[in-house]
C-alpha positions, -999 to +999 in steps of 0.1 A: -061+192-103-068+188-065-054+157-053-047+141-018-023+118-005-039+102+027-018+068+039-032+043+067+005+031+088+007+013+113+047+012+122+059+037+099+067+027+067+039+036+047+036+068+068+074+076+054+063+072+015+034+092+013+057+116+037+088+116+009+057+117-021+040+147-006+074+166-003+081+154-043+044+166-056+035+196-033+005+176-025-009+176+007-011+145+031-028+128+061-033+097+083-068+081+074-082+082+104-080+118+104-091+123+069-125+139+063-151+148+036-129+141-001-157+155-021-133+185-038-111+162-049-105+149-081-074+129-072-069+110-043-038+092-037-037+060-011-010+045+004-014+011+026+007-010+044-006-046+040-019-057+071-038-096+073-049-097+038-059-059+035-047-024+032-048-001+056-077+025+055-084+018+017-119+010+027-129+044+044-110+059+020-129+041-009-165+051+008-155+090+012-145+095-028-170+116-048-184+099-077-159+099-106-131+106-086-095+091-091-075+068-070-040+055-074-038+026-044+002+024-038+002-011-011+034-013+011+039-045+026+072-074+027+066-090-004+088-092-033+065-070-057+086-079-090+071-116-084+033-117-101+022-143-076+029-116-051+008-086-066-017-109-080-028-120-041-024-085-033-046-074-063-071-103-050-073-087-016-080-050-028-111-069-049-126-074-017-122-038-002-129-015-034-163-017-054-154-027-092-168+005-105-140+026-084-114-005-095-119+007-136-105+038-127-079+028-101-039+025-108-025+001-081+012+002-073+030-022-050+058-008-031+080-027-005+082-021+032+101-034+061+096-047+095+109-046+129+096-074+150+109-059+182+086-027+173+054-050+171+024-049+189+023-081+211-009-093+189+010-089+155+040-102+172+023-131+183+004-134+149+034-133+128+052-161+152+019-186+144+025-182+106+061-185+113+058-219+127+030-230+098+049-217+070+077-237+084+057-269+082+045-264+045+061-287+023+090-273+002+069-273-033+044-252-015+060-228-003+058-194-022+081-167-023+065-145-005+064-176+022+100-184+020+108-148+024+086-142+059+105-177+072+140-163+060+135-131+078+115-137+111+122-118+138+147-096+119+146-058+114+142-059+077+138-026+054+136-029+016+126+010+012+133+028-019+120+060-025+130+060-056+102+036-069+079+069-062+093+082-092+066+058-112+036+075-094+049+105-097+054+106-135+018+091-135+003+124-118+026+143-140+015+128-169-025+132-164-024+166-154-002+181-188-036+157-204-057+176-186-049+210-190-041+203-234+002+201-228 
């Protein structure tokens, strides 16, 4: 099975998982803006850090896949992704970057990130301080988690990394290729 882990990063963190997931699956890896033709591949592999209501790169990736390909889309972003109001926006987001025929064969995994504000571009910083101060005028009752949890922690250094949850995609992969080649 050819596959390809390609990530779209902006600070880092994404860049780190499909990093650590390459070195676990032998698979090899690249930024999507360097990534090329994906026509020999059967598998591609996608990691994205959540960036304004979209995932990094998913969209060139998306366009570049042969027909019939795979894709696991693994998101990396802040928000809790054990709450389903949390990977259900995230899921709506994806919806409007992937065509539906490419979602029926698509495994998404949401994976948690970190942040440094002091790293930030001044345009992200100064986007991330304006829904700072509206998420802190929201009423309490709507206020979401993932709301609370951007208020509670701006402008903090904030890293809920675990490599471990890599295990999951990794057992995926696993799983499919013994189906493929009759294990």
């Amino acid at each position: 099975m050819k596959c390809l882990i390609i990530y779209g990063s902006q600070y880092g963190t994404t860049k780190g998982y499909a990093e650590k997931f390459a070195e676990m699956t032998g698979f090899p890896v690249t930024d999507c803006e360097e990534t090329g033709d994906l026509t020999d591949y059967e598998w591609v592999i996608h990691f994205g850090g959540l960036y304004a209501g979209g995932v990094k790169g998913l969209r060139q990736t998306v366009r570049r896949l042969r027909d019939g390909a795979k894709i696991i889309i693994v998101t990396v972003g802040l928000a809790d992704v054990h709450d389903k109001e949390n990977t259900d926006h995230i899921k709506k987001c994806i919806r409007k970057q992937v065509p539906e025929t490419v979602l029926e064969r698509a495994v998404i995994f949401h994976l948690r990130g970190g942040i440094d504000y002091q790293t930030l571009s001044f345009k992200h910083r100064a986007m991330m301080t304006l829904l700072y101060h509206k998420a802190k005028r929201l009423p309490e009752e709507k206020k979401t988690a993932e709301v609370k949890a951007m208020i509670e922690t701006f402008n903090q250094k904030v890293d809920f990394v675990d490599y471990d949850s890599l295990k999951q995609i990794a057992e995926l992969v696993k799983e499919n290729e013994e189906r493929r080649c009759g294990n």
